[in-house]
C-alpha positions as CSV (number, residue, x, y, z in Angstrom):
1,X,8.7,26.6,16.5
2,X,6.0,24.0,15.8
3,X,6.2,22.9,12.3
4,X,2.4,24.1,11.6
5,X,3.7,27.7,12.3
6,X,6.7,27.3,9.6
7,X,4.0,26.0,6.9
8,X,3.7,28.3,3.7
9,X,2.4,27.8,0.3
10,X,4.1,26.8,-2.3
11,X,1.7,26.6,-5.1
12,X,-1.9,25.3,-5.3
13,X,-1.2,21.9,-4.5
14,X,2.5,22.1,-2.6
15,X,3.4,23.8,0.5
16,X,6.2,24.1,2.6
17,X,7.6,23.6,6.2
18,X,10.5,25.5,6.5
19,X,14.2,24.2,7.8
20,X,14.8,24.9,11.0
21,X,16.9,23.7,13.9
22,X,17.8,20.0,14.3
23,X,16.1,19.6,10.4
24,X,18.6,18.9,7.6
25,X,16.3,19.6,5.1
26,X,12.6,21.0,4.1
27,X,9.5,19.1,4.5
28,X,7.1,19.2,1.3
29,X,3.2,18.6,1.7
30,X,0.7,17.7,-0.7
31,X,-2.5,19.2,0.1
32,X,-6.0,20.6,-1.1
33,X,-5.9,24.6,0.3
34,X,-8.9,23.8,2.2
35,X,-7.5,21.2,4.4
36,X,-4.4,23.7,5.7
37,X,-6.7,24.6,9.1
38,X,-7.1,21.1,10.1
39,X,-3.7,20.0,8.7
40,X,-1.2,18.7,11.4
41,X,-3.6,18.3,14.4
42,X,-2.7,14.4,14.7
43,X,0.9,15.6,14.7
44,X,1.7,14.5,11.3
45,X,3.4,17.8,10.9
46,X,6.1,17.0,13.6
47,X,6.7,13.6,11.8
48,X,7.7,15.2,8.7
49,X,10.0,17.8,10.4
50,X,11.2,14.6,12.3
51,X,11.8,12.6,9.0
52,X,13.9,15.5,8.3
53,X,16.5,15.4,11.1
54,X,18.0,12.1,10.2
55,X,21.5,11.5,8.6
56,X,21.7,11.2,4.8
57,X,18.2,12.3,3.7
58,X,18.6,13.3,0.3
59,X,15.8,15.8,-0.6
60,X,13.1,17.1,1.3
61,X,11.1,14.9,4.4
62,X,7.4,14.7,1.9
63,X,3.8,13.8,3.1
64,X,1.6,12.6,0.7
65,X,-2.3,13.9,0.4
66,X,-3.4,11.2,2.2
67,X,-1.0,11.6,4.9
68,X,-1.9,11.4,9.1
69,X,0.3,10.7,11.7
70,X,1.6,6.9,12.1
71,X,4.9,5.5,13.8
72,X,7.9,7.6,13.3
73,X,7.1,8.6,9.9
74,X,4.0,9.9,8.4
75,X,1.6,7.4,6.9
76,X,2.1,8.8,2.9
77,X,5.6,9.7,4.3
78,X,8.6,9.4,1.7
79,X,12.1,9.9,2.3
80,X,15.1,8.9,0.5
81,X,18.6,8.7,1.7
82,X,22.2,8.2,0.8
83,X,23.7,5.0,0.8
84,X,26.4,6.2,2.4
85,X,25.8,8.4,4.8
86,X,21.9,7.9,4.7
87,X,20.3,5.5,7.3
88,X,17.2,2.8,7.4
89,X,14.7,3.5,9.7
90,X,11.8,0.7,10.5
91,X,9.3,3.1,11.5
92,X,9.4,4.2,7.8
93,X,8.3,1.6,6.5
94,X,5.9,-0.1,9.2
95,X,4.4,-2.6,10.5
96,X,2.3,-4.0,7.8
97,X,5.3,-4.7,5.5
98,X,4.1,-4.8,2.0
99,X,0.7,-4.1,2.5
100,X,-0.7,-3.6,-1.2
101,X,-3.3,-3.6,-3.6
102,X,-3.9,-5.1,-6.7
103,X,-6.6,-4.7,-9.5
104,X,-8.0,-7.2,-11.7
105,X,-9.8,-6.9,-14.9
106,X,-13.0,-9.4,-15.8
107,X,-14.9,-9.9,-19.4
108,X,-17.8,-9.6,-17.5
109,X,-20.3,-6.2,-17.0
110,X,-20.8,-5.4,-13.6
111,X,-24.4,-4.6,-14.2
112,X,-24.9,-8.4,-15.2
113,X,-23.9,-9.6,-12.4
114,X,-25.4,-7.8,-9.9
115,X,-28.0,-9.9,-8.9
116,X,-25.6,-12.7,-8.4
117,X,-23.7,-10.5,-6.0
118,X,-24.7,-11.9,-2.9
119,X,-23.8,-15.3,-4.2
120,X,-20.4,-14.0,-4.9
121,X,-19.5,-11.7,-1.8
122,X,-20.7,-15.6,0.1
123,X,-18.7,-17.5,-1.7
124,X,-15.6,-15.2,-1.2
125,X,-15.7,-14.8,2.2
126,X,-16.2,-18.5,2.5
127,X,-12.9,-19.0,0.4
128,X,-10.6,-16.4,2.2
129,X,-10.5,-16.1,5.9
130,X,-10.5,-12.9,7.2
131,X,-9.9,-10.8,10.3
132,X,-7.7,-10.6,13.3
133,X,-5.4,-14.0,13.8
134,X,-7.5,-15.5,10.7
135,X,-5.9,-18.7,9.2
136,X,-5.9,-21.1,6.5
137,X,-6.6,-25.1,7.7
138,X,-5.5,-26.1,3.8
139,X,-2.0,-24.9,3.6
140,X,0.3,-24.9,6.4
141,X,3.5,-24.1,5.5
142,X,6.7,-26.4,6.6
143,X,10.1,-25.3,7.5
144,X,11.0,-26.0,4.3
145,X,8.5,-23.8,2.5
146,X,8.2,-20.7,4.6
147,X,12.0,-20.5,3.3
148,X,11.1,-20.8,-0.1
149,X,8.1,-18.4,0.2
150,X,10.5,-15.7,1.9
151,X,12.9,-16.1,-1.1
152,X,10.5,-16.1,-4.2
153,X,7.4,-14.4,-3.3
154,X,4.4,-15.0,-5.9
155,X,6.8,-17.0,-7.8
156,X,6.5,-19.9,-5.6
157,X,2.7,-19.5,-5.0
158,X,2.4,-19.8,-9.1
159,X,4.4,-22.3,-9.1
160,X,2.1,-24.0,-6.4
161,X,-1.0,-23.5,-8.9
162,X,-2.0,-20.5,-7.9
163,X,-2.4,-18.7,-10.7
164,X,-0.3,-18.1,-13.9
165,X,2.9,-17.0,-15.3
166,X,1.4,-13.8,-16.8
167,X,0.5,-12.7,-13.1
168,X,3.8,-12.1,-12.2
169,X,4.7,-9.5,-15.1
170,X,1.9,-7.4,-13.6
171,X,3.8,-7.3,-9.7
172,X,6.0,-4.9,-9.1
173,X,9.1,-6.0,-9.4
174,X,7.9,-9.4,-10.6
175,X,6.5,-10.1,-7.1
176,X,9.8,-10.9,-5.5
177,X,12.1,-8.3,-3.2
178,X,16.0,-9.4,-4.0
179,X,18.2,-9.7,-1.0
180,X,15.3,-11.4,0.7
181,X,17.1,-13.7,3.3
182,X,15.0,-16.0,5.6
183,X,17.3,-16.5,7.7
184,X,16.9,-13.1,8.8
185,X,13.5,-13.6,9.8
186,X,13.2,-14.8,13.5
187,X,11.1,-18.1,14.4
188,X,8.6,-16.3,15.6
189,X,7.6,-14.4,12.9
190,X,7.9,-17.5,10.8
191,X,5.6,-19.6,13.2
192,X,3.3,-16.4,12.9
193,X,2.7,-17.0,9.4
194,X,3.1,-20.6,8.9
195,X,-0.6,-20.7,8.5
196,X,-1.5,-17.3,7.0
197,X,-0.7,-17.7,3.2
198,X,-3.7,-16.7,1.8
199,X,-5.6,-14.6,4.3
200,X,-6.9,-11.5,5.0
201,X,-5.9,-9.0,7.4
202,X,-7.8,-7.0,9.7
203,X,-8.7,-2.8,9.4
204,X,-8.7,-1.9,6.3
205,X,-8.3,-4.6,4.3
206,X,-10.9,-6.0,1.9
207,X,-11.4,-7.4,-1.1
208,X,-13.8,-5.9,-3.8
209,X,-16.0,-6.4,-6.4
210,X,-16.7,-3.3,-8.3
211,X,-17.5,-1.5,-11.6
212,X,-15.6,1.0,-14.0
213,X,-17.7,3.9,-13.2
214,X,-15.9,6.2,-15.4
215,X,-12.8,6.5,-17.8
216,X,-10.7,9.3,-17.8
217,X,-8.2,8.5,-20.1
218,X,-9.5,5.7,-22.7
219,X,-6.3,4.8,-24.4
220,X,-4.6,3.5,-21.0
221,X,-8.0,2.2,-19.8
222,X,-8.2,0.0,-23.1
223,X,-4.2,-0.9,-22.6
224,X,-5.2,-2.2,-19.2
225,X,-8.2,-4.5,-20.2
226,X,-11.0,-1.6,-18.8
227,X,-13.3,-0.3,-20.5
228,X,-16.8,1.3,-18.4
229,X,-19.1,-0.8,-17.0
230,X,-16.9,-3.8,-16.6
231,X,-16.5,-5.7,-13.8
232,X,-13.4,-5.3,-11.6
233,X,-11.9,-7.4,-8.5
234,X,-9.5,-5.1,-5.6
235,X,-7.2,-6.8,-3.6
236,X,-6.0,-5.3,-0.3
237,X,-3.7,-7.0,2.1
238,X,-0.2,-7.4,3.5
239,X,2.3,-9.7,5.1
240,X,-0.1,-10.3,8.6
241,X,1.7,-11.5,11.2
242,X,5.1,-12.2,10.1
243,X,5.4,-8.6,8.7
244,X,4.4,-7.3,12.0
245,X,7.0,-9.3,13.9
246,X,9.6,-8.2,11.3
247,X,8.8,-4.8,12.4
248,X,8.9,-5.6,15.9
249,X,11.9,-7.4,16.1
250,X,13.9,-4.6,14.0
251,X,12.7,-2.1,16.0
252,X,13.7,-3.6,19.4
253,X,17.5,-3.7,17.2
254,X,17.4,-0.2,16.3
255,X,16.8,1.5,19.3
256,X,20.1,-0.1,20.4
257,X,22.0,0.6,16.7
258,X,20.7,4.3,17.5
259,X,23.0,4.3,20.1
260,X,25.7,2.8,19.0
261,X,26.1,4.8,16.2
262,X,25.6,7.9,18.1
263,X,22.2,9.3,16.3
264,X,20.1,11.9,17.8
265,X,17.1,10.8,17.2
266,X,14.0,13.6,18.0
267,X,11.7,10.3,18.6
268,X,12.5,7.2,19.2
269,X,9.6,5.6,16.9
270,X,12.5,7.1,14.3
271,X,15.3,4.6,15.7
272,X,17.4,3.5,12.7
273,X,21.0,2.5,11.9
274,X,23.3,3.7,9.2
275,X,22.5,1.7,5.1
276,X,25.7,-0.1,5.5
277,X,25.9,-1.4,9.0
278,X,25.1,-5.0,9.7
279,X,21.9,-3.9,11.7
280,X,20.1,-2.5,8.4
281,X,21.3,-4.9,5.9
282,X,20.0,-7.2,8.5
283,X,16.6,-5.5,9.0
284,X,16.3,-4.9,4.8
285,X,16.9,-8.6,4.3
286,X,14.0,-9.9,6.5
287,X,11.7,-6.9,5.1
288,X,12.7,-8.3,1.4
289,X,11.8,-11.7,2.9
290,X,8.4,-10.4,4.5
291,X,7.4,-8.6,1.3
292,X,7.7,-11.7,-0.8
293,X,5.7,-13.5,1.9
294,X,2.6,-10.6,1.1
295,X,3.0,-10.4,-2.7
296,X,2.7,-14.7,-1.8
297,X,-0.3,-14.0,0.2
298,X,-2.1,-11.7,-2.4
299,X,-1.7,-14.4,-5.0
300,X,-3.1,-17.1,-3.1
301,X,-5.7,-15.3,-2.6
302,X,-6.2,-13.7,-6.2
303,X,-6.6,-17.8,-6.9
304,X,-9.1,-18.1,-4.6
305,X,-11.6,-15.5,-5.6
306,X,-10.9,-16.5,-8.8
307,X,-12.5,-19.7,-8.2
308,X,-15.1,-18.3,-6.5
309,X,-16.3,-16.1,-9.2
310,X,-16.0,-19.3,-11.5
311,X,-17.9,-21.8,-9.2
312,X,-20.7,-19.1,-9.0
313,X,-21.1,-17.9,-12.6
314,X,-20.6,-21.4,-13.3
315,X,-17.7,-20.5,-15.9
316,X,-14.9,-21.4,-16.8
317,X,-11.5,-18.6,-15.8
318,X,-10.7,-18.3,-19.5
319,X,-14.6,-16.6,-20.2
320,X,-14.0,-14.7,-17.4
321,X,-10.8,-12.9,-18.2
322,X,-9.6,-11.8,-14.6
323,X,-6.6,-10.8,-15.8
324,X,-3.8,-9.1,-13.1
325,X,-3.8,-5.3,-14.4
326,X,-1.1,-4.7,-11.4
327,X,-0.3,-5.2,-8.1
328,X,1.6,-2.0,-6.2
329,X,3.2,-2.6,-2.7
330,X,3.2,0.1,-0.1
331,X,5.2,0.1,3.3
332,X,8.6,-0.4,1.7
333,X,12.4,0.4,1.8
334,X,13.8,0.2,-1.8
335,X,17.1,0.6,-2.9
336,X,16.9,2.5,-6.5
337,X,18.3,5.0,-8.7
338,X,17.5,8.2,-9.0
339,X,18.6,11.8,-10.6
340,X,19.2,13.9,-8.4
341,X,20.6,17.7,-9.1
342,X,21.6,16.1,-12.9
343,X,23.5,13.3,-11.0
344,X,22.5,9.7,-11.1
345,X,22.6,8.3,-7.7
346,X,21.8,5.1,-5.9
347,X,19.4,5.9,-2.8
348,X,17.1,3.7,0.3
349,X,14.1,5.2,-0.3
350,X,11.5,4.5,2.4
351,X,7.8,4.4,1.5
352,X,5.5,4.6,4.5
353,X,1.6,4.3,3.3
354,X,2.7,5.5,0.3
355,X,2.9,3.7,-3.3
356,X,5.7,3.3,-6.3
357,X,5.0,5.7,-9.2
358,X,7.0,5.2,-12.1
359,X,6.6,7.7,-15.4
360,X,6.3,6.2,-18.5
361,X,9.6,4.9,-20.0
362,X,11.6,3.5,-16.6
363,X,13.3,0.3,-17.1
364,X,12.3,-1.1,-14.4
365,X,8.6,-1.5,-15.4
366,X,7.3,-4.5,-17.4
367,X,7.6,-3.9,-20.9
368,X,4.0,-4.0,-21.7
369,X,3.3,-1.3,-19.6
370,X,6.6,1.2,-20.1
371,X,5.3,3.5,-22.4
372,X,2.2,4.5,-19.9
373,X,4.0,4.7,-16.8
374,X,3.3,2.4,-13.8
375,X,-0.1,1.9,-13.0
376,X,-1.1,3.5,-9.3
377,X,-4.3,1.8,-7.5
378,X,-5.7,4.3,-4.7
379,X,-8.6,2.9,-3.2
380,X,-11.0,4.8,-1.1
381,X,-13.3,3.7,1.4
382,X,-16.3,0.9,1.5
383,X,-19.2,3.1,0.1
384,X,-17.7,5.8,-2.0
385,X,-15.0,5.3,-4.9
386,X,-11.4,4.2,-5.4
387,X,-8.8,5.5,-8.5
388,X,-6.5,4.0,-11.0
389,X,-3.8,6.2,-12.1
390,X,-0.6,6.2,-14.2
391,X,2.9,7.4,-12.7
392,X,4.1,10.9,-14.4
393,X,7.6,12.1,-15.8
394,X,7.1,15.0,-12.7
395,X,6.6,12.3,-10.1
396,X,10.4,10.8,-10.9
397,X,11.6,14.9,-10.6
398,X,9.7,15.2,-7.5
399,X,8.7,12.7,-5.2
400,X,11.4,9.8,-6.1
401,X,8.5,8.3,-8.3
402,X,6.1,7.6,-5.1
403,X,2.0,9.1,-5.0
404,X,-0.2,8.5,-1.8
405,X,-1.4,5.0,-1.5
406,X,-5.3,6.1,0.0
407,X,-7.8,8.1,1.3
408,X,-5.8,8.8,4.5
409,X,-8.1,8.5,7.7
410,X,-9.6,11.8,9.2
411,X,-10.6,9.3,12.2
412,X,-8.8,7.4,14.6
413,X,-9.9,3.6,14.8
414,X,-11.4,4.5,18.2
415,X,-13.3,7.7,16.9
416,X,-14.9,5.8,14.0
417,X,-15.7,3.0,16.4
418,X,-17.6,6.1,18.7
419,X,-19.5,7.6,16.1
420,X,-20.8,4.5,14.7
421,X,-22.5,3.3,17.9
422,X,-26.0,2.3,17.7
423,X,-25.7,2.4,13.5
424,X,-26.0,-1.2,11.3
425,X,-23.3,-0.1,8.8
426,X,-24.5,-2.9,6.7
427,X,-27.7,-1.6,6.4
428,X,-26.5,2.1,5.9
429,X,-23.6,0.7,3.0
430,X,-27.2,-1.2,1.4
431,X,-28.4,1.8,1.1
432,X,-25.7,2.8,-1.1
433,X,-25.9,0.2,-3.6
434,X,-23.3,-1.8,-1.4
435,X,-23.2,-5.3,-0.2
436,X,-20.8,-5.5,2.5
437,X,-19.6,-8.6,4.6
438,X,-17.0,-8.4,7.4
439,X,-14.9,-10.8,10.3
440,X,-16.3,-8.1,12.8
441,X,-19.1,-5.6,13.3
442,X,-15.9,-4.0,15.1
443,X,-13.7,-3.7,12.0
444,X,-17.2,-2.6,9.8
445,X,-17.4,0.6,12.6
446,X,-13.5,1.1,12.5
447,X,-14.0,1.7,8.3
448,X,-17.3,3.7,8.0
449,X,-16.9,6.2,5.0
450,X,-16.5,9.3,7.2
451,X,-13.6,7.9,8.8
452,X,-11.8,8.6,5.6
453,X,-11.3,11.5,3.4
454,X,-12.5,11.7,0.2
455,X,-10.2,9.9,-2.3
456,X,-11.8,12.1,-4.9
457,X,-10.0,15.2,-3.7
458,X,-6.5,13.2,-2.7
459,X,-7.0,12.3,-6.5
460,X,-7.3,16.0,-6.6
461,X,-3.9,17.4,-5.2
462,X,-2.2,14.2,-6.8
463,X,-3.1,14.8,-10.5
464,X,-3.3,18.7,-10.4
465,X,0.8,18.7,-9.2
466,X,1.3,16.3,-12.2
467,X,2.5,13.4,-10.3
468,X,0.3,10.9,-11.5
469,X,-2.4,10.9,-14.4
470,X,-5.9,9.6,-13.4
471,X,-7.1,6.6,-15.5
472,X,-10.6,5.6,-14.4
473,X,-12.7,5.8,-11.1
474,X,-14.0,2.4,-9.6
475,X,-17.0,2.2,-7.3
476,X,-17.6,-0.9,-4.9
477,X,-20.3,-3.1,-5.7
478,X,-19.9,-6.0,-3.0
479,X,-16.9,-5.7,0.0
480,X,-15.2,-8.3,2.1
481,X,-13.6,-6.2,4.6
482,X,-11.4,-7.9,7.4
């Protein structure tokens, strides 16, 4: 039976696709009421059923509200699984290993800057090149480094000058993966990358200058160095091309470790190994390795637009403040502990377009931030709004401590690119109040607002089941989309 016939409501914000056949377990969705008739068409649904299926899952197969359908697993899939009898699967975690976002704070009011936005928006796409294959002519990493970048993540780019100590309490987990070994990585990937430290990916990446445009909760918003009006800087990227080739490479692996290990897999975009066999500890070392290589790349760039504001302004960094209020990764498989039925227990859980969400008081959070749970960026698309919230107790009960990570599209990259023929999406975001420059008038088309739901009602369904607490809302001022 299709999975959108075995959907019933759980409660306002939950509902329910019932076990059945090959499924070892229940899938849980997050979703508004009023998106049930549309829900599934992109066959989203069957991923989470398919999720399900494999060995090991511990817990239900979950879709986040910004869920649509991806490669094996949902985007805004989780899944967790047993150590032991669990497996890794590639598909769910993606292609774009690590992509993330990070927020920044500034001294500055947004509204005293606006005329200068131009300048700025300019300077920053001058600074950080953007788009498909996009590369950096100033740093070209050697052998050497690309090893060191794979092991230490933003610790080696602040080591390199960009940046400070202080950035890297704000990463999660300091901005380096453990078990990250680059010898995992293939050449190819590696060559892939040697020049892409510091760049911006195509689709929806972007970086962002925007303002507080209203707090929600005023003693975390003051914790975090917001306060309304301010100016604030979004950073949204990933690991490019080595990430993709990763992905690629451990793919082509599992399909054959599927078979070896004798898994029935209901799609192949699924293919995985068991946790402990060589071919996962394989893959999970070269994701580490790629996700230092993106949390590398988001601090490079962090520098860089840091400099930009500075050059424009003409002040110095310390009047400007740009502090790191946190940078969250998505498209990850993390080995972490867990409760589960009273029991502690150590689990692979797989994060697909979805993002970390800590509650308040978990050890692994930086100690400045414990008490108010880990911050949760969810930006939304070019012209409307984007969310900071704080990870809830209920979302460590729940959902292995993970929220959605977006909007979530409505259309595909092709659709968008249809029904934004004939239109200058420039023009139209001007008309908004936003200054946008991208690599392509392709990629502008492929990220028109309507493209996206609105992040306001994934904010919604996220808040009202008590996963995570909404903070503040940010809307964009000036965008460098990729």
């Amino acid at each position: 039976m299709p999975p959108r016939d075995c959907l019933a409501r759980i409660d306002k914000w939950r509902w329910r696709i019932r076990q059945q056949g090959p499924m070892r377990t229940e899938g849980i969705i997050y979703a508004a009421s009023r998106w049930i008739d549309n829900l599934g068409q992109d066959g989203s649904l069957t991923q989470v059923a398919n999720v399900a299926c494999l060995p090991g899952i511990v817990g239900p197969s979950m879709a986040m509200p910004d869920f649509h359908q991806g490669y094996g697993f949902p985007i805004g899939g989780v899944a967790a699984f047993d150590l032991d009898e669990g497996v890794v699967s590639p598909g769910g975690v993606g292609y774009d290993i690590n992509c993330g976002v990070r927020l920044l704070n500034t001294k500055l009011q947004a509204d005293d800057v606006k005329d200068r936005m131009p300048a700025l928006i300019q300077a920053i796409f001058n600074s950080v090149p953007a788009g498909v294959g996009s590369s950096r002519k100033d740093l070209r990493l050697s052998d050497k480094e690309m090893d060191e970048v794979l092991r230490r993540g933003a610790g080696w780019a602040i080591e390199q000058g960009y940046g400070n100590p202080a950035d890297s309490e704000r990463i999660e987990s300091a901005g380096c993966i453990a078990g990250a070994n680059p010898k995992k990585v293939s050449q190819r990937a590696k060559t892939r990358g040697q020049t892409q430290l510091g760049t911006l990916g195509s689709g929806n990446h972007f970086i962002e200058l925007g303002r507080v445009d209203k707090v929600f909760d005023p003693i975390r918003a003051t914790r975090l160095g917001l306060k309304e009006g301010a100016l604030t800087v979004m950073i949204h990227t990933g690991s490019r091309g080595l990430g993709h080739q990763v992905c690629d490479d451990a793919l082509r692996q599992m399909l054959k470790a599927s078979k070896k290990y004798g898994i029935d897999l209901p799609d192949r975009q699924l293919c995985c190994a068991p946790v402990q066999s060589p071919e996962s500890q394989a893959y999970l070392s070269a994701m580490a390795a790629a996700a230092n290589f993106a949390f590398a790349n988001r601090q490079i760039i962090t520098h860089h637009v840091r400099q930009s504001l500075a050059q424009v302004l003409e002040k110095p960094l310390e009047k400007l403040g740009m502090n790191l209020v946190y940078d969250v990764a998505h498209n990850m498989a993390k080995i972490e502990n867990h409760i589960v039925d009273g029991k502690r227990r150590k689990l692979c859980v797989h994060r697909k377009g979805a993002t970390r969400a800590f509650g308040p008081g978990h050890p692994d959070l930086p100690e400045g931030l414990r008490d108010l749970g880990q911050p949760v960026i969810i930006p939304g698309d070019m012209g409307r709004y984007s969310y900071l919230l704080s990870g809830a107790a209920k979302a460590m009960e729940e959902t292995f401590g993970s929220a959605c990570h977006g909007a979530g599209r409505l259309l595909s990259r092709h659709q968008a690119k249809k029904k934004a023929r004939g239109r200058s999406i420039e023009k139209e975001m001007a008309a908004l109040g936003v200054l946008v420059r991208g690599a392509s008038r392709n990629t502008l088309a492929e990220e028109i607002p309507e493209a996206y739901k609105d992040v306001a009602e994934v904010v919604e369904v996220i808040s009202g089941a008590g996963i995570a607490t909404s903070v503040l809302r940010l809307k964009p001022m000036g965008v460098v989309k990729g």
